[in-house]
MMTF fields as JSON, N, C-alpha, C and O atoms, coordinates in Angstrom:
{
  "mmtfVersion": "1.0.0",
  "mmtfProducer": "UNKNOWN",
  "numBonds": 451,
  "numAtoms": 452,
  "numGroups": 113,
  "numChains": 1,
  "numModels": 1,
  "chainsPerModel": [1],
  "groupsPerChain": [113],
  "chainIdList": ["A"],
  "bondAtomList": [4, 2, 8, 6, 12, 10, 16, 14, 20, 18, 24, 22, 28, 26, 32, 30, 36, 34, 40, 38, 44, 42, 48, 46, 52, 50, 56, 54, 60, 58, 64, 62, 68, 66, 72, 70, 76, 74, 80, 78, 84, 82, 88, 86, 92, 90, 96, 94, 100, 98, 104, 102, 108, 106, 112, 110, 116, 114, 120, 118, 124, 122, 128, 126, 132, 130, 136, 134, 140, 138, 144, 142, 148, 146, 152, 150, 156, 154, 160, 158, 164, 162, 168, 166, 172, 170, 176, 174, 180, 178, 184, 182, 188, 186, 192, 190, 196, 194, 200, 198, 204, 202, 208, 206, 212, 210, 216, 214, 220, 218, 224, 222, 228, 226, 232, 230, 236, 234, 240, 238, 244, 242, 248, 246, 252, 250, 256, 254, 260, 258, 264, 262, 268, 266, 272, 270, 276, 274, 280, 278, 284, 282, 288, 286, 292, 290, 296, 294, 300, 298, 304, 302, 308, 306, 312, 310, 316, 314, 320, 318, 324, 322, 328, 326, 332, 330, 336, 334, 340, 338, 344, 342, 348, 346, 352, 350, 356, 354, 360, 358, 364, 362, 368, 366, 372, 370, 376, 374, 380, 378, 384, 382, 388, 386, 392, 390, 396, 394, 400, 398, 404, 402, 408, 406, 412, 410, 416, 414, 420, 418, 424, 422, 428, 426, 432, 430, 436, 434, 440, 438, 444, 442, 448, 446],
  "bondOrderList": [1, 1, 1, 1, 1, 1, 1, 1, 1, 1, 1, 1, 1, 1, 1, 1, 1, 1, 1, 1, 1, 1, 1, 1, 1, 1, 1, 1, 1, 1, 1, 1, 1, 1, 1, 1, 1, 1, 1, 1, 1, 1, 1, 1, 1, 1, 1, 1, 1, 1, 1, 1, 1, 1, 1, 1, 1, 1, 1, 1, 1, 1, 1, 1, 1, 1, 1, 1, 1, 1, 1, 1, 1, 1, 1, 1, 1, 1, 1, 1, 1, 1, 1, 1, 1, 1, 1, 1, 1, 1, 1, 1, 1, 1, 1, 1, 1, 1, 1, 1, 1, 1, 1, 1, 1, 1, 1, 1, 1, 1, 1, 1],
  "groupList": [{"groupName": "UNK", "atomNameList": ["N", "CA", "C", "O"], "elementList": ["N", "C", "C", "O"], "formalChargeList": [0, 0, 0, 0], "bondAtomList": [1, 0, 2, 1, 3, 2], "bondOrderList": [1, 1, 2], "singleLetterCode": "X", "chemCompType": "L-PEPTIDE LINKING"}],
  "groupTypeList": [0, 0, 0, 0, 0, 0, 0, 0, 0, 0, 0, 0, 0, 0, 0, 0, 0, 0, 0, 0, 0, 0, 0, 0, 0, 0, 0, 0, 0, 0, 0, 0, 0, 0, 0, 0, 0, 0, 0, 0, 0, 0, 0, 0, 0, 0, 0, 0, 0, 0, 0, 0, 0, 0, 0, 0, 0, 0, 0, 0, 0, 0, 0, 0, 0, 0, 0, 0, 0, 0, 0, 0, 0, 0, 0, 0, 0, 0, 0, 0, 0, 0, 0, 0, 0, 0, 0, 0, 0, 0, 0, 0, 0, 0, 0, 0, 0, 0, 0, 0, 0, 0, 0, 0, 0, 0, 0, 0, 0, 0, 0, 0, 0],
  "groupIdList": [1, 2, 3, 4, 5, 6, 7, 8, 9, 10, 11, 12, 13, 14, 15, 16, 17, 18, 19, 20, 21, 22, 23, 24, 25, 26, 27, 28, 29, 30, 31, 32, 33, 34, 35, 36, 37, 38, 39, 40, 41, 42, 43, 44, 45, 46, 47, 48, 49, 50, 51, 52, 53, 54, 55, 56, 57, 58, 59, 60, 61, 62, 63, 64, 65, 66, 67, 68, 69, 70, 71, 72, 73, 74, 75, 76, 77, 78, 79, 80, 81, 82, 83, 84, 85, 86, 87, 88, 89, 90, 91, 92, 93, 94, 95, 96, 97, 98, 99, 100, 101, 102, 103, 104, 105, 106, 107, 108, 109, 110, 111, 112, 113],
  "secStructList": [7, 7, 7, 7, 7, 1, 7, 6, 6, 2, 2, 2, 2, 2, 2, 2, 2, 2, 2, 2, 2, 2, 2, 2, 2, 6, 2, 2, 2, 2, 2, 2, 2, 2, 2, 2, 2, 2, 2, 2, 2, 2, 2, 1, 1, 7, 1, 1, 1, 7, 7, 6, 6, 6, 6, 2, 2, 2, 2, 2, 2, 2, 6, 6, 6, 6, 2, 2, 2, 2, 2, 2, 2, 2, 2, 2, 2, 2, 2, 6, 7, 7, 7, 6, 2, 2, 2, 0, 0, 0, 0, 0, 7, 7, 2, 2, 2, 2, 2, 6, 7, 1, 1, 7, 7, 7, 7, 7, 7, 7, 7, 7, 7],
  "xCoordList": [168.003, 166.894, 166.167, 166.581, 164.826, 164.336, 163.744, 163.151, 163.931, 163.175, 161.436, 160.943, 160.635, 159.89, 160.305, 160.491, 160.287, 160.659, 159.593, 160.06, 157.899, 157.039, 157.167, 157.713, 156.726, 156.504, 155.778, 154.595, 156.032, 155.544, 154.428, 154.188, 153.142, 152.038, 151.268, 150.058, 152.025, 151.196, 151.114, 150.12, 152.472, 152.483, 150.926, 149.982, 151.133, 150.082, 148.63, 147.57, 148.732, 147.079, 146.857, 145.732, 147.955, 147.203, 146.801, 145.875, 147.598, 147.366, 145.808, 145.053, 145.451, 144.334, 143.141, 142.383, 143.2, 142.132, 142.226, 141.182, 143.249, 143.213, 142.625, 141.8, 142.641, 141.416, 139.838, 138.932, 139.836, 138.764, 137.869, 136.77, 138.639, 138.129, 137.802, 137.004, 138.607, 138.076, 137.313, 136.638, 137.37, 136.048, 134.877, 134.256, 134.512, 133.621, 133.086, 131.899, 134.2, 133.63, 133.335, 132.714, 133.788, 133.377, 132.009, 131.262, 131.588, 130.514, 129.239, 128.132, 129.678, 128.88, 128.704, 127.776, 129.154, 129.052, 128.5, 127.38, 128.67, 127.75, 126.055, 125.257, 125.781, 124.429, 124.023, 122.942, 125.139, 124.221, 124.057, 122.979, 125.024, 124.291, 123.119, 122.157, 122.744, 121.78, 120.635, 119.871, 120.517, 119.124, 119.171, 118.017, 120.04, 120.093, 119.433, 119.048, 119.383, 119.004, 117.536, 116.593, 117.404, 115.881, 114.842, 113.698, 115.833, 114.851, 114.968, 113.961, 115.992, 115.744, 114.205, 113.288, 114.372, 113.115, 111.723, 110.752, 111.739, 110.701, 110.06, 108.981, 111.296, 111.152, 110.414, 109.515, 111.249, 110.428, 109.432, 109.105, 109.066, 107.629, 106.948, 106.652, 106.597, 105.803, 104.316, 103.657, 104.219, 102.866, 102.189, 102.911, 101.024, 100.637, 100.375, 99.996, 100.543, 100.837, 101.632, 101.306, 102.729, 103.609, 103.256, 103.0, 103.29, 102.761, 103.288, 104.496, 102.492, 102.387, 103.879, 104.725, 103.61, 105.232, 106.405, 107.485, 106.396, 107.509, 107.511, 108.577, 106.797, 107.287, 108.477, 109.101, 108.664, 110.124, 110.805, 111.438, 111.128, 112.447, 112.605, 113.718, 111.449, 111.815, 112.066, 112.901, 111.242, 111.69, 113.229, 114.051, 113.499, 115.292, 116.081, 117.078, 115.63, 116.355, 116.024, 117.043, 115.125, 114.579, 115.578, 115.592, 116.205, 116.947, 118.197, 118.959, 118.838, 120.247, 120.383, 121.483, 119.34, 119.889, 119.431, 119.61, 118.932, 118.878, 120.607, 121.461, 120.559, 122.246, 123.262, 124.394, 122.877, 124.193, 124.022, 124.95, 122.621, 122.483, 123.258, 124.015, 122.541, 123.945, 124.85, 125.412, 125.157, 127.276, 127.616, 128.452, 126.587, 127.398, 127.38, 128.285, 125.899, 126.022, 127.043, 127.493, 127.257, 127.666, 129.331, 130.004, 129.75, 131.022, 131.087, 132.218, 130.385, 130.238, 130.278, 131.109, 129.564, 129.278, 131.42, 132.289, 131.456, 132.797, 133.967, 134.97, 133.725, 135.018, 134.211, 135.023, 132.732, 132.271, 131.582, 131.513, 130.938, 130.097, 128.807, 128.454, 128.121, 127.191, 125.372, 124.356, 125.56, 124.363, 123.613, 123.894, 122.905, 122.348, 121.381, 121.196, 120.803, 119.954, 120.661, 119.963, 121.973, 122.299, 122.68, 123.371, 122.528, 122.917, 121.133, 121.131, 120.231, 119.097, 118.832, 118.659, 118.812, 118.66, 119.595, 119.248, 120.971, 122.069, 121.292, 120.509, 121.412, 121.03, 119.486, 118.911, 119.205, 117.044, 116.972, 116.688, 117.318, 116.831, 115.518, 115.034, 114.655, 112.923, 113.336, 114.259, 112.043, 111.631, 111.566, 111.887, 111.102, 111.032, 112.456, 112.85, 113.253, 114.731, 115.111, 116.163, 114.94, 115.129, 115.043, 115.842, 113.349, 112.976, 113.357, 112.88, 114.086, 115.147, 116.366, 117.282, 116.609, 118.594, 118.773, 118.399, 119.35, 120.308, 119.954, 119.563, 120.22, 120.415, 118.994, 117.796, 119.551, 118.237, 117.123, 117.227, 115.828, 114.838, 115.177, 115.867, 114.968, 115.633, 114.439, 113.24, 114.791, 114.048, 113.191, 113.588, 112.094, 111.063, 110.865, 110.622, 111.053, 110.301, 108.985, 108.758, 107.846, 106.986, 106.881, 107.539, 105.393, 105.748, 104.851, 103.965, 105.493, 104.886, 104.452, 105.063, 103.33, 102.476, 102.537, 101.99],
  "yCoordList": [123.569, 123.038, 124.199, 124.94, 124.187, 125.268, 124.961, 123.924, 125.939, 125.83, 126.199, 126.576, 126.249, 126.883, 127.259, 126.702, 128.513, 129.782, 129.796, 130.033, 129.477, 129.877, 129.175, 128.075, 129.629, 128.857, 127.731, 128.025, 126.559, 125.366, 125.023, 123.829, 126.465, 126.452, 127.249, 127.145, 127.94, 128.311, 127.329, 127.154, 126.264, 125.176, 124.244, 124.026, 123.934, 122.876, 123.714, 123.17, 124.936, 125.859, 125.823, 125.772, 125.856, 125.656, 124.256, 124.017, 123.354, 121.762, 121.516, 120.791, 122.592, 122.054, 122.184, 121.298, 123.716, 124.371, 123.524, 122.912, 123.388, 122.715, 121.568, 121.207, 120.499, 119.275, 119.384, 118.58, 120.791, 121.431, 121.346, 120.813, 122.003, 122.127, 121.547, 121.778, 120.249, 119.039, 118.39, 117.709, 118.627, 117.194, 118.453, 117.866, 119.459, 120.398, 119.929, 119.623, 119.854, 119.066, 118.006, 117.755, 117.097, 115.374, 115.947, 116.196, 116.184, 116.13, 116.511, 116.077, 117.873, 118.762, 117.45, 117.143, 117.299, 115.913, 115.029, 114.804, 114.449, 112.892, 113.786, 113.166, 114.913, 115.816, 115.937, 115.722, 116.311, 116.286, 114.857, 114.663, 113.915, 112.352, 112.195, 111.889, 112.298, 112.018, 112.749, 112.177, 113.643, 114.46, 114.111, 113.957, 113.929, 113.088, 112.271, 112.318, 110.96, 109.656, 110.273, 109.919, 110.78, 111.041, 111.618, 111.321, 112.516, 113.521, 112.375, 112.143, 111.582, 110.263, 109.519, 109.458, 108.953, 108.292, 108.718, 107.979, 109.727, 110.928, 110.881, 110.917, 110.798, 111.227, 110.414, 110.677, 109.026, 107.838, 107.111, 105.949, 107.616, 107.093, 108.418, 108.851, 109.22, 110.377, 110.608, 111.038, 109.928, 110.24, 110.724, 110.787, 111.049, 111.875, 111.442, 112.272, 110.226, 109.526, 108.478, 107.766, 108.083, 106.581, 105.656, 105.579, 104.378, 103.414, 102.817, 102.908, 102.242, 102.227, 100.916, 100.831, 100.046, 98.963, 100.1, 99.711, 100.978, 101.702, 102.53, 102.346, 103.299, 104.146, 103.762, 104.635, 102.71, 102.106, 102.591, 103.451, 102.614, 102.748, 104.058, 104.481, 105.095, 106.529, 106.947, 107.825, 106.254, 106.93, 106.518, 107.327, 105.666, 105.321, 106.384, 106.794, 106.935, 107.764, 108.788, 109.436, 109.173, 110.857, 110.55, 111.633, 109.668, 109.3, 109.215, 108.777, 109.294, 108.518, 110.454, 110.991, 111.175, 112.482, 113.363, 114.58, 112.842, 113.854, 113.583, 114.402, 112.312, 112.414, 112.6, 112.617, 112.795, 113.707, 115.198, 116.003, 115.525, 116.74, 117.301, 118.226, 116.112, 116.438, 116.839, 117.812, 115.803, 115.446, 117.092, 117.809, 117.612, 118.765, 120.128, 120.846, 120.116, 120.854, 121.267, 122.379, 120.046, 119.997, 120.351, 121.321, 119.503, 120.001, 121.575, 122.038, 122.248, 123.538, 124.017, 124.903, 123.638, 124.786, 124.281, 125.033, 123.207, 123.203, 124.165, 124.432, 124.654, 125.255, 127.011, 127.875, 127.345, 128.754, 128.958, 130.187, 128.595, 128.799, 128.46, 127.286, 129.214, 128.906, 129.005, 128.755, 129.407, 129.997, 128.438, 128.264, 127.825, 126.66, 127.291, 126.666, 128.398, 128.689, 128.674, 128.371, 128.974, 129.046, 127.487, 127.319, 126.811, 125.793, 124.805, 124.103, 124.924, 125.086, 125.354, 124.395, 126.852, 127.222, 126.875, 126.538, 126.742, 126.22, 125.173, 125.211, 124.324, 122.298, 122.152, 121.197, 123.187, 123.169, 121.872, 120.866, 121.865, 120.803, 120.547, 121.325, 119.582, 119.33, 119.575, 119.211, 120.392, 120.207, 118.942, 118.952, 117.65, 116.199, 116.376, 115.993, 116.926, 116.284, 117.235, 116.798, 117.886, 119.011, 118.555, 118.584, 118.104, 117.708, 116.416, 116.104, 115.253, 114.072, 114.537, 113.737, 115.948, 115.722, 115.592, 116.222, 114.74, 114.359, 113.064, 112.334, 112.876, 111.611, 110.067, 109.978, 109.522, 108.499, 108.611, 109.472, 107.648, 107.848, 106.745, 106.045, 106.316, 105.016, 103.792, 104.021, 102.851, 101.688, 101.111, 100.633, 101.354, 100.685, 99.376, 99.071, 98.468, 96.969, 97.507, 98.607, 96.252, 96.043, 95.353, 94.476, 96.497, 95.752, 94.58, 94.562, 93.543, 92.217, 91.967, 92.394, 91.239, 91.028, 89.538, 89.027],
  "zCoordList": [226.824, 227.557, 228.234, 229.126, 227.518, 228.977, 230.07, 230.368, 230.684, 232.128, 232.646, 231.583, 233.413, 233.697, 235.445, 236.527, 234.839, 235.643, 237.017, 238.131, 236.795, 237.573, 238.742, 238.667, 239.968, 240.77, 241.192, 241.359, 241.426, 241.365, 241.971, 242.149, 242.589, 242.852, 241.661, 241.457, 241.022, 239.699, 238.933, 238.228, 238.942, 237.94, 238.205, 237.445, 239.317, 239.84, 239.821, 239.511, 240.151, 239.766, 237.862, 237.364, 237.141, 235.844, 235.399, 234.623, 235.974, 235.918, 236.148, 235.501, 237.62, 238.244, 237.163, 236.767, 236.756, 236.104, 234.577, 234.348, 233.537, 232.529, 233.024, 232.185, 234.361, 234.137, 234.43, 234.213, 235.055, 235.235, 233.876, 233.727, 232.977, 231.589, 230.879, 229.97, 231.263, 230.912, 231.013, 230.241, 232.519, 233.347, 232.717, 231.83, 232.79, 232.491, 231.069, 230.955, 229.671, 228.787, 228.442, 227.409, 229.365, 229.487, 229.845, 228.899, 231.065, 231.308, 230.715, 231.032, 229.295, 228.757, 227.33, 226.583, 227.384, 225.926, 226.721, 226.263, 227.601, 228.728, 228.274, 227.57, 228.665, 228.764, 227.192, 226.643, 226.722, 225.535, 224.717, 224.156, 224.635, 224.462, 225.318, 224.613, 226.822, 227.02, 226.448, 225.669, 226.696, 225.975, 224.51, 224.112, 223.571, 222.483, 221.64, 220.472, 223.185, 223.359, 223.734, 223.027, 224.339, 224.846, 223.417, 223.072, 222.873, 221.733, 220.852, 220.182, 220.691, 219.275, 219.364, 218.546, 220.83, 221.172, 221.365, 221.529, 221.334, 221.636, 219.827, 219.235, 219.567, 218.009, 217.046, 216.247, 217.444, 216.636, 217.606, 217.365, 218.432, 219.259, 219.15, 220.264, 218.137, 218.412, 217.897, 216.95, 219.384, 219.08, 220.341, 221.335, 220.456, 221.567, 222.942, 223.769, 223.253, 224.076, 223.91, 222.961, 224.618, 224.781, 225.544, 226.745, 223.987, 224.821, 226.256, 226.472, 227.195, 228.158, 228.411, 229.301, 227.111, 226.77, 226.65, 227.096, 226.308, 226.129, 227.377, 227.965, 227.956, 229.366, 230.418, 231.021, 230.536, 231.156, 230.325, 230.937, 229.223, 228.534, 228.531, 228.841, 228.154, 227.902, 229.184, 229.397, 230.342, 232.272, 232.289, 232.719, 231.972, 232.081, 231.538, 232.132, 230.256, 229.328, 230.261, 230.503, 230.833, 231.112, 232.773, 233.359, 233.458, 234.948, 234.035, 234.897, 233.117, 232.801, 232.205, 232.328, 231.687, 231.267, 232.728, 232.693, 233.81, 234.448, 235.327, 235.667, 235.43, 236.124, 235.532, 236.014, 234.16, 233.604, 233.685, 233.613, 233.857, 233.953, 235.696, 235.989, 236.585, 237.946, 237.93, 238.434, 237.091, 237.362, 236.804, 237.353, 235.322, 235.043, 236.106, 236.531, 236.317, 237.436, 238.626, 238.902, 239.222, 240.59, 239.675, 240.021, 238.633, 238.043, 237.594, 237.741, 237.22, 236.707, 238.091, 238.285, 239.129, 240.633, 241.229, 241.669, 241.018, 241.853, 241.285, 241.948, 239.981, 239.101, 239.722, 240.053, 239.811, 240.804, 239.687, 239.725, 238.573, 238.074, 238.443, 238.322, 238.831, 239.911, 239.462, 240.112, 238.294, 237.698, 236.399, 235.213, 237.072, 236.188, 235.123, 234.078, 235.313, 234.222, 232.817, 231.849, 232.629, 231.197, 231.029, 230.024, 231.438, 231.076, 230.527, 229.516, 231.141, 231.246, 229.613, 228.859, 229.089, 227.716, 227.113, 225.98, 227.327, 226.099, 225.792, 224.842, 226.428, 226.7, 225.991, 225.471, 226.164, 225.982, 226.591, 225.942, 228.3, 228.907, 229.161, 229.983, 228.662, 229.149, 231.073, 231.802, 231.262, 232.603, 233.376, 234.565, 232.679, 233.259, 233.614, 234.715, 232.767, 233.279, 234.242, 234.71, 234.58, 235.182, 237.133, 238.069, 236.915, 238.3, 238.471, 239.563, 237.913, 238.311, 238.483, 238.674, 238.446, 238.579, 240.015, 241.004, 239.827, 241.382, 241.328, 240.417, 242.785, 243.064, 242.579, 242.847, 242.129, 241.646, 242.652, 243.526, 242.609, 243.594, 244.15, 243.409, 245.151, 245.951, 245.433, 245.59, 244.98, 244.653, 246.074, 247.137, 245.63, 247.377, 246.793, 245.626, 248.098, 247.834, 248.207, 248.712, 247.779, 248.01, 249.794, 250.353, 250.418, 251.995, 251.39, 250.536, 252.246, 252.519, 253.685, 254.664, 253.811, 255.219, 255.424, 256.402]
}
């Protein structure tokens, strides 16, 4: 039977970093399905303006890839990778998505008088 010899804070520091690596590629696949979904639709509505029936659906797609574009972020900055520009050109993230990452825009009611 073998043993592991290391000390049981190295054990638990490689544990940590192997889910690191993980959640890092969950998240890098969530980003690239979204931008995906966005370039599909882009693709078969291409034309030089979208119709005005379709703009809900592609603004959903362009809010559902900017919060995956978050989640990777803020996951990439927690492991000290701190630099979003390469992720930016890997991803060839559109700028639209760029200026939605984070948190949704808060839904306003309409004031009523």
């Amino acid at each position: 039977m073998s043993r592991d010899l290391r000390p049981p804070v190295d054990i638990l520091h490689y544990e940590i970093v192997q889910e690191q690596a993980s959640a890092l590629g969950r998240m890098g696949r969530t980003l690239e399905q979204a931008l995906t979904r966005l370039r599909e639709f882009d693709t078969a509505h291409a034309s030089p303006e979208v119709p005005a029936s379709m703009q809900p659906a592609r603004r959903k797609l362009v809010l559902e890839a900017g919060q995956a574009l978050w989640m990777f972020v803020v996951q990439r900055e927690a492991t000290g990778l701190r630099d979003s520009r390469h992720i930016m050109r890997t991803y060839n993230v559109p700028g639209e998505v760029q200026l939605c990452m984070g948190l949704p825009p808060a839904l306003t009611k309409p004031v009523s008088k």
